[in-house]
N, C-alpha and C positions, 0 to 999 in steps of 0.2 A: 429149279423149275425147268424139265423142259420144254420146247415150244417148237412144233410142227411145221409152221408156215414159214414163207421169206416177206411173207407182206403182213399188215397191219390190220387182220381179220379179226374180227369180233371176241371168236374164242380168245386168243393173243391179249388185246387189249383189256379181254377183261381180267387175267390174272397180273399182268406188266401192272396197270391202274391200283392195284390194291397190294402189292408190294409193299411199297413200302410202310404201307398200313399195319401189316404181318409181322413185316421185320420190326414194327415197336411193340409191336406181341411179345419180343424177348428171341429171335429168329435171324440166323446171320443167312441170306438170299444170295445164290445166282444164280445167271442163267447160262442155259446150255441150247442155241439156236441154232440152223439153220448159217452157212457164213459161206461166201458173202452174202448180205441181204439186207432187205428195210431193216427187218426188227435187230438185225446186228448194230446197224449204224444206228439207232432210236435209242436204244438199250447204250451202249456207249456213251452217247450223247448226255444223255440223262446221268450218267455217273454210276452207271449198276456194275456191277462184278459181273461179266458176261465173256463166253467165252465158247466156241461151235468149230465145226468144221461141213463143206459141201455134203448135202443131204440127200441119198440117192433112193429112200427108202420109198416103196409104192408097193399097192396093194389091191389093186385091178390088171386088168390087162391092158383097160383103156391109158391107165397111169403110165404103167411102165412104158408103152409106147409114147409119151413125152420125151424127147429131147433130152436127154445123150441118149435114150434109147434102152430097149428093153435088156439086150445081153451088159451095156456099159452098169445100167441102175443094178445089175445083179452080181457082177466082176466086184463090182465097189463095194457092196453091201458089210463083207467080214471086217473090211482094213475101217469102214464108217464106224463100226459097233466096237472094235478094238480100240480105237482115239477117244469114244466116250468114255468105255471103261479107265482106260487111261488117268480122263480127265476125273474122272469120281474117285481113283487114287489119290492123284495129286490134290483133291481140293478136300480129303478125306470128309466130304460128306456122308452125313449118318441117314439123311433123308431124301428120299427122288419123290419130285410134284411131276408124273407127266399127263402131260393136257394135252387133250383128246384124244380120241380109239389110236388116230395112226401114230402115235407114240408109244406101242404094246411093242415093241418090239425093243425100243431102250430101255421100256419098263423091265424086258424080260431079263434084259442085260443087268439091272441092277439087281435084283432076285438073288441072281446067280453070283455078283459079289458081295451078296448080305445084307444089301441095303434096306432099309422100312423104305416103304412106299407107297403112296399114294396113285389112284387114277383119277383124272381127272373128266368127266363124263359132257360134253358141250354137242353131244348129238344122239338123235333119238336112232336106237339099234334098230338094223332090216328085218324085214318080219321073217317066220318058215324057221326051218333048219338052222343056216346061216347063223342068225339073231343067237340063237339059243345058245348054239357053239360059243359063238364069242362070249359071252354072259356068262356061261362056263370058266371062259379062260380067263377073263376079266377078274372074275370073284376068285380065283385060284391066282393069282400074281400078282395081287393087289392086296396090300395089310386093310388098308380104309378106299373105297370107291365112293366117291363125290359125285351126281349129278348136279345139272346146272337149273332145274325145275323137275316139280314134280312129274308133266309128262315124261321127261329125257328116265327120272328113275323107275316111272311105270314101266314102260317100253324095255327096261333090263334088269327086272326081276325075274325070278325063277326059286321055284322051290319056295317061295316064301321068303326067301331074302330078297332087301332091295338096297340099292344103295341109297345112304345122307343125301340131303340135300341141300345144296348150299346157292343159294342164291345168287346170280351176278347184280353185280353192286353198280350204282352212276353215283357223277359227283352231282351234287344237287346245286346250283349257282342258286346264290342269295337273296336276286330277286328274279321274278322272270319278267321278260320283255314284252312291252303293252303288244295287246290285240287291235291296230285302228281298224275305226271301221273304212274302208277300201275296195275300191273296184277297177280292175279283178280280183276275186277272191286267189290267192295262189297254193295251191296245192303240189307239196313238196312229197318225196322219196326219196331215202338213203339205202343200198349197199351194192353188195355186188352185180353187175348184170350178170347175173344166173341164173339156172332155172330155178331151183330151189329157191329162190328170190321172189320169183312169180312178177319180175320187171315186165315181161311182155303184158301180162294182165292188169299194169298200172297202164302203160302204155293205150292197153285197147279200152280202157274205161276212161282213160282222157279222149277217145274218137266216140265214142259212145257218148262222151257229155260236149262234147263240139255239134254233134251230127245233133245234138237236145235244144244247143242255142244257150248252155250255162254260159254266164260271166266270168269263164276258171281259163286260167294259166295254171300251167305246169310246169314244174322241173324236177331233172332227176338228179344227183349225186351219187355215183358209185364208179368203177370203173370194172371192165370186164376182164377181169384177174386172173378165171378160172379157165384154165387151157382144154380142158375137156369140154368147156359148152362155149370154145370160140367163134365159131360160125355161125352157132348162133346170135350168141350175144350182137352180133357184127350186124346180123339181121335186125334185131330189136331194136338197135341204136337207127340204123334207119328208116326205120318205121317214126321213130319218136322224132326223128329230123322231120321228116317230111310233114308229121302234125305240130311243127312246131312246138316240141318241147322243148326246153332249155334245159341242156345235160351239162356237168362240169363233171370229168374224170376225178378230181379230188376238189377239195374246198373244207375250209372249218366247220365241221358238223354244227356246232353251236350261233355259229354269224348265218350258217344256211337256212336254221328253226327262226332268226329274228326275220329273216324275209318272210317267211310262211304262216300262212293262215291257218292251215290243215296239215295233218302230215297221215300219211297210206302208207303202208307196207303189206302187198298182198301176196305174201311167203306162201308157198304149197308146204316149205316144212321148215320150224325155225322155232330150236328149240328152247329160246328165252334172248330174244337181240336185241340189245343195247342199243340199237337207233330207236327203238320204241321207248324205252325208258327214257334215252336224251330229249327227246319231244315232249315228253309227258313231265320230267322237270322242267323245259322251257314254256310250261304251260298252255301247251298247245293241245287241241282236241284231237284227237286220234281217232283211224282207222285201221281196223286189221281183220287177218285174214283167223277164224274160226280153227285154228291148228295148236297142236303142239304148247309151247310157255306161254303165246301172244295172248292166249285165252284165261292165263294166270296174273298175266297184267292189267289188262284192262278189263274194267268194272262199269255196268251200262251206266252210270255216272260219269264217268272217264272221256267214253268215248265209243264208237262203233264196231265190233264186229259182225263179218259178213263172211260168207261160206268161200274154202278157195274154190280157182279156178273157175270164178265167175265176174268176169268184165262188169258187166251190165248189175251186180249187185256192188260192185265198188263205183258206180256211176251213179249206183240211187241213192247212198253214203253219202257222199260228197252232196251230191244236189239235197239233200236234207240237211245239213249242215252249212249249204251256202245258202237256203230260204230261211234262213235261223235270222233271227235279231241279233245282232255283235255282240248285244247284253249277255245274252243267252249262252254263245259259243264262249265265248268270256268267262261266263259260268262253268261249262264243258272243261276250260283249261285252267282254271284252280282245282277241279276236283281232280285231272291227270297229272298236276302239280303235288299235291296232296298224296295221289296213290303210290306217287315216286318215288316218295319218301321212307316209304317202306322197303326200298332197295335201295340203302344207304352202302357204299365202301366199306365203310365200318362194321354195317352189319356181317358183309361180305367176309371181311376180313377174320370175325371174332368165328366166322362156320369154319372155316379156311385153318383158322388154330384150333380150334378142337380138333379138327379133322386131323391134324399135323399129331399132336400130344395123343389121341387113340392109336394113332400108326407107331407110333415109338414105345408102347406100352404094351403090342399085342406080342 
């Protein structure tokens, strides 16, 4: 498996989580990260066959102008792809899992030393030209292409081909934690401060429901990871200070859903994310943003969806949901409990081995 990030993002988490689920498919697993980094020391820790080198690989202009910088990211690039192959010698793997688009390039590496291989799909393709090209090159270097929802495999079709889809999986905890009825209502959000996130439009629909006179506290969980929307992010966070939002940069996703009453995630683009699943196994009524997987998860039984990049319809959500009976929202979060259940790990796991056993057959 390889893995893109140095931090513990969504995509990441959701193939690391199902591991070792796979690997009792009859599958001997490693990983190949990003080093040094989170997922190097997480993946260790845990006891995985893990094993990477410093990752220079970017695919913007905005990227490459990150830190070491656009000529260092481009010097390092050959000697980076030469230590992979390397590594896919030495560990004579017969199969490459690489997860997500910016992994096309180790993909390509494996190709070229005969490896099957998989892609692994966790983002919805750019539209125009662009789009198409890659979807091109995607389906030509790739034995089996996985998306992570059906939007992600709408979005990179072509020609009538699309790829599998395979679902990201959550663990479903055994019971979920009571709804009291309580005042203030608290309405929670997890991930990145991004934009893609659409954290500013959580932000200004908790001013939009202050400036109404709701009984709602807020808080946010995520941290601003993403070095291209630094500045902003730095923005957002202060906005959400000065309304008194209550931000923790990390916290246990799970002990954060037992404080909350509500959980929002008002993504502009999010192509199936596991903070909405973790809510919805901890039986919590959800809100979301009208895009992309969020619209494959929740079910007006569920929970709410509302259009992105609209404050003032994530303000009238929440205030429907806080004029609700406890009874009622209570109701709301057995049936988001319920829907969860159908993105089991295991489910995950068993799309994840077909996917693996096609690739080794074609």
């Amino acid at each position: 498996m390889v893995i893109h990030e140095e931090i513990l993002g969504g995509a990441t988490l959701s193939v690391i989580r199902c591991a070792r689920a796979v690997a009792a498919r009859g599958w001997r697993i490693g990983f190949w990260v990003p080093r040094p980094s989170e997922v190097f020391d997480h993946l260790t820790a845990a006891g995985h066959e893990v094993a990477g080198a410093p990752r220079p690989l970017a695919y913007s202009r905005e990227a490459l102008r990150v830190p070491p910088g656009a000529r260092a990211r481009l010097f390092a690039t050959p000697g980076y792809l030469r230590r992979f192959a390397g590594h896919l010698r030495r560990s004579r793997a017969a199969l490459v899992h690489a997860n997500s688009r910016t992994t096309i390039a180790e993909l390509g590496a494996a190709r070229v030393l005969g490896r099957r291989a998989i892609f692994h799909l966790h983002e919805v393709v750019p539209s125009g030209r662009k789009g198409v090209v890659a979807a091109r090159a995607v389906r030509r270097l790739a034995h089996e292409v996985v998306a992570a929802s059906e939007a992600t495999a709408r979005s990179w079709s072509i020609h009538g081909w699309s790829p599998r889809v395979v679902y990201e999986g959550v663990e479903i905890p055994p019971s979920a934690p009571p709804l009291p009825a309580r005042s203030p209502l608290v309405v929670g959000s997890v991930g990145r401060i991004a934009r893609r996130k659409g954290m500013d439009v959580f932000v200004e629909a908790a001013a939009i429901a202050a400036e109404r006179g709701l009984d709602v506290a807020f808080e946010i969980v995520g941290a601003p990871t993403d070095p291209l929307d630094a500045a902003w992010a730095k923005g957002v966070l202060a906005r959400a200070r000065a309304l008194g939002i209550r931000h923790r940069p990390d916290d246990d996703v799970w002990q954060a859903l037992r404080r909350w009453d509500v959980f929002v995630l008002a993504s502009r683009t999010d192509p199936f994310p596991i903070s909405m699943l973790e809510a919805m196994a901890s039986g919590r009524p959800v809100i979301g943003t009208r895009v992309d997987g969020i619209a494959e998860q929740v079910t007006p039984d569920a929970g709410l969806l509302v259009d992105p990049e609209d404050p003032a319809a994530v303000a009238d959500a929440i205030a429907a949901l806080a004029t609700l009976p406890p009874e009622r929202r209570a109701e709301l979060g057995v049936a988001a409990r319920r829907r969860a259940q159908r993105f089991s790990i295991e489910r995950q796991a068993d799309g994840l081995d077909a996917a693996y056993r096609a690739a080794m057959l074609r």
